[in-house]
C-alpha positions in Angstrom: -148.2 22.8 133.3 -144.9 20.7 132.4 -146.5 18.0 133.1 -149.9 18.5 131.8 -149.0 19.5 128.1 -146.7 15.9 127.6 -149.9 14.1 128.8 -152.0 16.5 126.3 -149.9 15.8 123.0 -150.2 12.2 124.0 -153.9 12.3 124.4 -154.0 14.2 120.8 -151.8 11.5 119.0 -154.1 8.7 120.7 -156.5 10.1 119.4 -155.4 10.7 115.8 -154.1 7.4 115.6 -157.5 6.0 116.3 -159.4 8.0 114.1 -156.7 7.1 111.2 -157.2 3.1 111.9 -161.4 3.8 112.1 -161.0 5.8 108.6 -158.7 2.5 107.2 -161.3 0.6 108.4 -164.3 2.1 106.5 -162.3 3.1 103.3 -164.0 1.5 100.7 -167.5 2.0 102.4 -170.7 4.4 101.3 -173.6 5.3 103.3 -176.8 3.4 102.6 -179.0 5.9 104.7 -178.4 9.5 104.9 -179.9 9.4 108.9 -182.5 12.3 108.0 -184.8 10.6 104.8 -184.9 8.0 102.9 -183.9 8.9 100.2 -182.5 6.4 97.8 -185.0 3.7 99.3 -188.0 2.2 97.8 -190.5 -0.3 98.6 -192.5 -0.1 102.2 -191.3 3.5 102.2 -195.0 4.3 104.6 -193.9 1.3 106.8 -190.8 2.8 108.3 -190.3 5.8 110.0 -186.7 7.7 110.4 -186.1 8.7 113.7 -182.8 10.1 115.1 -180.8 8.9 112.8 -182.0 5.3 112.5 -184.7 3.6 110.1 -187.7 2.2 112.6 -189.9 -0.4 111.1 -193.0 1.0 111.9 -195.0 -2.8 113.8 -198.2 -1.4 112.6 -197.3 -1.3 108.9 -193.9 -2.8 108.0 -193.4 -4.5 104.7 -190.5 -4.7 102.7 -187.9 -1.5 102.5 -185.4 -2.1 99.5 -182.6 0.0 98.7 -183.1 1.1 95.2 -179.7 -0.2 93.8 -178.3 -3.5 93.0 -175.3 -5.0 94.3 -173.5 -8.5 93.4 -170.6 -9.3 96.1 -170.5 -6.9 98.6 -169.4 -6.3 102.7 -172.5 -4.9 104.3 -171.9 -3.1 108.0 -175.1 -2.6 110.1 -176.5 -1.9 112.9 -179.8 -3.2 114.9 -182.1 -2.9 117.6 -184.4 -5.3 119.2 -188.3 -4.9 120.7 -188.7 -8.2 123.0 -190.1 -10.8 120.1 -189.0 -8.8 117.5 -188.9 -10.2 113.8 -187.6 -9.2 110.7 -185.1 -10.1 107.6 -182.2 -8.5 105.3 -182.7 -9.1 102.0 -179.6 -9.7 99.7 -179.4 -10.0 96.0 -183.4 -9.4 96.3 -185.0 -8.5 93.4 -188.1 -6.1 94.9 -191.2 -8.0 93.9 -192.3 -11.4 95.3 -190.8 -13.1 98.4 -187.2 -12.2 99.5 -186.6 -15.4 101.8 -187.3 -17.2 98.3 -186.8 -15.6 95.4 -183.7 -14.0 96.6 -181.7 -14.5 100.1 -183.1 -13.7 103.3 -180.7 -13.9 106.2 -182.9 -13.8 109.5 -183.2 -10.7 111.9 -185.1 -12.1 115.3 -185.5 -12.2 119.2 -184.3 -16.0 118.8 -184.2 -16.7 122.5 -188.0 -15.0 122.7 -190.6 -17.4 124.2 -192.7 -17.3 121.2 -189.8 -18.5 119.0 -189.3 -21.1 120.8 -190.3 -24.0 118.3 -188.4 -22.6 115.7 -186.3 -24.8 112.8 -182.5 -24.5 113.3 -182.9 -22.3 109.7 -185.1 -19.6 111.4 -182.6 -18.4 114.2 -181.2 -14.8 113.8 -178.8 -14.7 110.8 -179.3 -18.1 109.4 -180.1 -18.0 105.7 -183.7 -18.6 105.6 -184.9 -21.9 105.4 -181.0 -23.1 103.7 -178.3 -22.3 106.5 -178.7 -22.2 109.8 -176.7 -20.1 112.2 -175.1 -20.6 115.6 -176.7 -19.1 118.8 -176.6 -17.6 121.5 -174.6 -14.1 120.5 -177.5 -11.3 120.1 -177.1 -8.8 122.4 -180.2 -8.6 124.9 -183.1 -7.2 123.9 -182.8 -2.9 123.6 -178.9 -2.8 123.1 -176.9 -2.1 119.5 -176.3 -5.2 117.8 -173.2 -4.8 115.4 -173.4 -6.7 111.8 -171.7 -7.9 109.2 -172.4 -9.6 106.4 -170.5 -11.0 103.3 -171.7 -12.2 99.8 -168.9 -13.5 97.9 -170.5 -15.3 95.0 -171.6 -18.2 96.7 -169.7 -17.7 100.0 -172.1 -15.9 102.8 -170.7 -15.0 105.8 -172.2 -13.4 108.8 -170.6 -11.6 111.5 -172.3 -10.8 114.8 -171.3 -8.3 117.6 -167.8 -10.4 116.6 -168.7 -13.9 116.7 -169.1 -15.2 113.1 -172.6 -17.0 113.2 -172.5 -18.3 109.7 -169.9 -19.1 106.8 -171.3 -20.5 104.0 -171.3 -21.7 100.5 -174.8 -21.3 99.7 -174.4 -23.4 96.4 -173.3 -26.3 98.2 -175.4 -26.3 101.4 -178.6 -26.3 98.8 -177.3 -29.0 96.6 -179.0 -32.0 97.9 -182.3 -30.0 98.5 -182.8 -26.8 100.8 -183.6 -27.7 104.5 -187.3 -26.1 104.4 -187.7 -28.7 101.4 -188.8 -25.2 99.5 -188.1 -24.3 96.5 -185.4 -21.4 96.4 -185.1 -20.2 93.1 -183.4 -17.1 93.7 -181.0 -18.2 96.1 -177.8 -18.1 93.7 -179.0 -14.8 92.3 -175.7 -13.0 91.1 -176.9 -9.8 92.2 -179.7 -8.2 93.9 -181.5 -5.7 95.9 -180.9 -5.2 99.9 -183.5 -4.3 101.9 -185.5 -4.8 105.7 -188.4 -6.9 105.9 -190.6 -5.8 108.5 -192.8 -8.8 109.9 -195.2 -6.5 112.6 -192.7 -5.4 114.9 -190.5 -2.9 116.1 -186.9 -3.2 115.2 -184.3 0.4 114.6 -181.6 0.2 112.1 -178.5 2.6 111.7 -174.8 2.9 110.3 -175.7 1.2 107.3 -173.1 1.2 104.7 -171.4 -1.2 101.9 -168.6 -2.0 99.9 -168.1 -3.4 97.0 -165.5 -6.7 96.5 -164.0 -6.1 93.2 -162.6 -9.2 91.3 
């Protein structure tokens, strides 16, 4: 028992400890999805169902789910799921009627390595801005694990994070200056602030842990 009860209070203070660093690392941070409704959400409400905790965009209906809030700069934490050729987007600084990949920002959310993708512009890979930045390769999970997301909007700075590997850094001002690489018109890309939301393009893809936090000048 001498033994045992050194090896317990260790365990406990381990254990503390991590859940103090997990609490420093969220401070700041407020729940997007409440796991049971969605509530607060607006849009495609019909196209996506909530299932165990997660948002599932519903392949038969789909469309585009907003959050009903705006946000300006911001650090966005997600999770995702794939279906094998999934496709869909994240809307940032979205206002909720028109197109999101133009008349906001819409960073990609794809089965890039999928066969049917496999003509796709360097501008349509997961977590590129769409049709402005493209981002680097090669660090989804496969298909039917957790991806783990991050995403940045500094004024004109995007970043994204993916399962670690940061994909794409970005000052969206500048990468658009001589003309966008879709040689589209873009007119809300440098939107101050904006709506967030999933844009569900026929497929199946689960969301969870979504939550943001504010960057305060």
């Amino acid at each position: 028992m001498k033994r045992i009860l050194p090896l317990l209070v260790f365990t406990l203070i381990g254990a503390l400890t991590g859940a103090a660093t997990l609490h420093a690392e969220e401070e700041g941070f407020t729940t997007l999805f409440n796991g049971k409704d969605l509530d607060g959400w607006v849009g495609a409400v019909k196209g996506y169902d909530v299932e165990d905790g997660m948002i599932v965009c519903n392949p038969k209906i789909g469309g585009n789910l907003y959050y009903g809030k705006e946000f300006d700069n911001f650090v966005l934490r997600f999770e995702f799921k794939l279906e094998p050729g999934a496709n869909n987007g994240l809307a940032i600084r979205s206002p909720i009627e028109g197109n999101s990949a133009y008349n906001g920002i819409e960073l990609q959310i794809l089965d890039t390595e999928h066969e049917r993708y496999k003509t796709i512009a360097p501008y349509q890979a997961h977590g590129s801005v769409y049709g402005v930045v493209p981002a680097k390769r090669g660090f989804l999970k496969p298909v039917g694990e957790w991806n783990v997301q991050e995403v940045v909007a500094d004024g004109n700075q995007v970043k994204v994070t993916l399962n670690g590997e940061v994909i794409v850094d970005a000052d969206i001002k500048e990468a658009s200056k001589d003309g966008t690489l879709d040689h589209n018109k873009h007119p809300g890309l440098l939107n101050k602030k904006g709506h967030i939301g999933f844009l569900g393009h026929g497929t199946k893809v689960s969301f969870r842990n979504i939550r943001i936090k504010p960057i305060t000048k």
